[in-house]
C-alpha positions as CSV (number, residue, x, y, z in Angstrom):
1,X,-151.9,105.8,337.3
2,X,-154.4,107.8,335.6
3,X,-156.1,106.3,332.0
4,X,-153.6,107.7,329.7
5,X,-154.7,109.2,326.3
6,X,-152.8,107.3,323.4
7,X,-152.2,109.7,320.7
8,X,-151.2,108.9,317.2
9,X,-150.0,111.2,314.7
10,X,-147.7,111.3,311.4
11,X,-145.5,113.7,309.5
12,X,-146.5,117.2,309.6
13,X,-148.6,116.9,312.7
14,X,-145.6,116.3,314.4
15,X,-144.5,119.8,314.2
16,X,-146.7,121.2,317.0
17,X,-145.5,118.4,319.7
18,X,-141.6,119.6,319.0
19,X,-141.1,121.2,322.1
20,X,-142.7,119.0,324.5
21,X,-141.0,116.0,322.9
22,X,-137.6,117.9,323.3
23,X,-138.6,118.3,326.9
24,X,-139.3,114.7,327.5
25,X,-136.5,113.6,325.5
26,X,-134.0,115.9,327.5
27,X,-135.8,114.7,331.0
28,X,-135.3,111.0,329.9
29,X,-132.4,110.6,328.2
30,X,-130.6,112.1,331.9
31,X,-130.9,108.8,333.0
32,X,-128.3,105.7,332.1
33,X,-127.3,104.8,329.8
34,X,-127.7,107.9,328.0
35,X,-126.7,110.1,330.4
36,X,-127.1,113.2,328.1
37,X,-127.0,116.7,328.9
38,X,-129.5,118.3,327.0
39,X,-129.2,120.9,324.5
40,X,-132.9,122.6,323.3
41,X,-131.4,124.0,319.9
42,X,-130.0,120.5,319.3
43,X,-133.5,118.8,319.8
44,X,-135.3,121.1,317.6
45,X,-132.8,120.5,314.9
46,X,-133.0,116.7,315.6
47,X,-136.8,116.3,315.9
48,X,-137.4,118.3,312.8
49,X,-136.7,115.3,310.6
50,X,-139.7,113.7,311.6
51,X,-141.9,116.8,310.5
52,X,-140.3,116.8,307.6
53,X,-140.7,113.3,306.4
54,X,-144.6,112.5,305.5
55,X,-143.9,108.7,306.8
56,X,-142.7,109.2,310.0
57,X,-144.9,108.6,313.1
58,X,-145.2,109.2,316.8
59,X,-146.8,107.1,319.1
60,X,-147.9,110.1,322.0
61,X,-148.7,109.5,325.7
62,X,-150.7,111.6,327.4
63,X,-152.1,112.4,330.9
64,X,-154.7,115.1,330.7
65,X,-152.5,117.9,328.4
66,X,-149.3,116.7,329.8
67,X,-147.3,114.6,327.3
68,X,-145.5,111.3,329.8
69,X,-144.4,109.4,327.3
70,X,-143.5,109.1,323.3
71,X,-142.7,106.9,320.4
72,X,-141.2,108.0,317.5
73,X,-139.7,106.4,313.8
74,X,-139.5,106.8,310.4
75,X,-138.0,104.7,307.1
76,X,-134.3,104.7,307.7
77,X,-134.0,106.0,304.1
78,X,-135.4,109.0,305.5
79,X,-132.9,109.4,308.2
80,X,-129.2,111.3,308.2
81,X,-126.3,109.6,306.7
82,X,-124.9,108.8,310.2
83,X,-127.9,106.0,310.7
84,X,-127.9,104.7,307.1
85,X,-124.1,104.3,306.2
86,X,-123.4,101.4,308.5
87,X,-126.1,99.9,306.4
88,X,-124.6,100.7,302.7
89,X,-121.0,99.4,303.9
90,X,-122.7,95.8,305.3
91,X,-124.7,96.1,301.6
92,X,-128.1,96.6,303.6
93,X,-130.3,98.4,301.5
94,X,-131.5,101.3,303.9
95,X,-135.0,101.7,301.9
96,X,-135.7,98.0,303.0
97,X,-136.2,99.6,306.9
98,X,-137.7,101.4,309.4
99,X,-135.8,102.9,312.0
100,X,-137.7,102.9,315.8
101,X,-136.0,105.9,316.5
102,X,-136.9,105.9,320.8
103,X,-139.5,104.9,323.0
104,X,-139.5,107.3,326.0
105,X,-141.5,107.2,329.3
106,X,-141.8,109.1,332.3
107,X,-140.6,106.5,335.5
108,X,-144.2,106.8,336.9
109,X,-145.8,105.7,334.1
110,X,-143.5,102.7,333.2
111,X,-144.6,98.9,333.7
112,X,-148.1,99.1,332.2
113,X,-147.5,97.8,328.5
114,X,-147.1,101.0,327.2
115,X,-143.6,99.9,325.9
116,X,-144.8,96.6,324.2
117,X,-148.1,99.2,322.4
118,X,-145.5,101.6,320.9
119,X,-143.3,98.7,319.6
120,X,-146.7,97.6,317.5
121,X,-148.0,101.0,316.6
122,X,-144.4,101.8,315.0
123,X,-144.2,98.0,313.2
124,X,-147.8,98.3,312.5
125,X,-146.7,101.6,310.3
126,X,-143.9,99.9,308.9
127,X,-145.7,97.0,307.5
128,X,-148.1,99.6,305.9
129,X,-145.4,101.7,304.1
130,X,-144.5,97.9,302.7
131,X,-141.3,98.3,304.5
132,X,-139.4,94.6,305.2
133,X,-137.6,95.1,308.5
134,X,-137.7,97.0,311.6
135,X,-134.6,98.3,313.4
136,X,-133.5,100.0,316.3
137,X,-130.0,101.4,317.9
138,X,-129.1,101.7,321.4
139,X,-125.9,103.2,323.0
140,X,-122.9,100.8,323.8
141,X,-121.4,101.2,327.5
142,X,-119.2,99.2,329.7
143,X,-120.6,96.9,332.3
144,X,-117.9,99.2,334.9
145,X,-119.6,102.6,333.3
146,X,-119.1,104.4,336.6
147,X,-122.4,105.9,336.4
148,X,-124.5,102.6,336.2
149,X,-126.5,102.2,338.7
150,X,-126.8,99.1,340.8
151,X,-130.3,98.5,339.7
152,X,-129.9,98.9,336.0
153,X,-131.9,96.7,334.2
154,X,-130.7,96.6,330.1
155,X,-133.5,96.7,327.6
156,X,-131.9,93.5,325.5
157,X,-134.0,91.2,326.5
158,X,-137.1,92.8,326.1
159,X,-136.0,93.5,322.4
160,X,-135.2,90.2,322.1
161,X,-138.8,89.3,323.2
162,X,-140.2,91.0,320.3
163,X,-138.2,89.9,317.8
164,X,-134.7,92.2,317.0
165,X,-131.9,90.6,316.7
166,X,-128.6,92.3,318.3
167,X,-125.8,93.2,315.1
168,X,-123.0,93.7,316.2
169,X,-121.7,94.4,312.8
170,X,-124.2,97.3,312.1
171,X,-122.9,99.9,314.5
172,X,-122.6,104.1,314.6
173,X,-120.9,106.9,315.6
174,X,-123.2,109.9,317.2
175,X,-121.8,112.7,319.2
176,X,-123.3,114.2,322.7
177,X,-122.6,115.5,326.0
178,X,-122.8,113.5,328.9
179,X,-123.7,115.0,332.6
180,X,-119.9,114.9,333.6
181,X,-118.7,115.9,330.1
182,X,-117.9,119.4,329.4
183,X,-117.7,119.3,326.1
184,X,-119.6,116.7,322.9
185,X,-117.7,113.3,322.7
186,X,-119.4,110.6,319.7
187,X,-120.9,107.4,321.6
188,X,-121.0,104.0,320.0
189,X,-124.4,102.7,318.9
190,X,-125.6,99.2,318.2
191,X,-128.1,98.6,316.0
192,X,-130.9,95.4,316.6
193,X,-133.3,94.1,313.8
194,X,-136.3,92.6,313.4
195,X,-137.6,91.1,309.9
196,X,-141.6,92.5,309.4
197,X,-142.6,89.1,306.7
């Protein structure tokens, strides 16, 4: 693997990575347990939040001009009603977190603690907007999903390794198409946290 460039950049900046980060997010997310179709319209719309919100970050990976890999978050409170209300109704305060929105790599470049330096730039941000806790969500599929492959390897434990905390009890409903899907169908999420003092 080449040296990688590790680009950092926040809010507005954002803006002029959009399509590339649709690309990557489209080519990655393919995989289980995602397994999402892809829809360019839909990532424009979805990205846009992050250029839009002046504490949002993303963590860039880079080889030469080509962008491998990505990191992206931003304070829950600045996220859609679909990732804060699970929080309201358990009496979270949303405004208390920051939501690691996805980590994304290209296979080739996995395996070389690029994962484990996203994690940190993200909390790192966090902790300097004064926020208290970090938080993720990850999609919830049976152990029999026919489309699991053999080899699958769950990120869990790794998130347990730094720190979150699976909650059951903080869970949400978002909607996409999955490869053998013909139509949008909403997919369970779990959310994990991981107190920042």
């Amino acid at each position: 693997m080449s040296e990688l460039e590790v680009k950092t950049i926040y809010g507005q900046a954002i803006g002029a990575w959009l399509s590339s980060l649709a690309q990557l997010r489209i080519t990655v997310f393919r995989e289980f347990p995602y397994l999402y179709e892809g829809n360019l319209a839909y990532e424009a719309q979805y990205l846009q939040i992050y250029v839009d919100s002046p504490r949002s970050i993303a963590v860039l990976l880079l080889d030469g001009d080509t962008l491998v890999g990505a990191s992206t978050g931003l304070p829950l409170a600045d996220e859609t009603p679909e990732f804060t209300s699970p929080f309201h109704a358990a009496g979270l305060a949303a405004k208390d977190y920051f939501y690691c929105a996805e980590t994304i790599i290209l296979p080739a470049y996995r395996g070389h603690g690029l994962y484990r330096g996203c994690f940190e730039a993200r909390e790192a941000r966090a902790k300097e907007l004064g926020l208290k806790y970090s938080c993720l969500a990850s999609v919830l599929r049976p152990e029999n999903h026919p489309r699991r492959p053999a080899d699958y390897q769950a990120l869990d434990p790794i998130w347990q390794r730094y720190g979150y905390t699976a909650r059951p009890d903080l869970q949400m409903s978002l909607a996409w198409q999955d490869l053998d899907e013909a139509a949008e169908s909403p997919k369970a999420l779990q959310f994990y946290i991981k107190p920042l003092t």
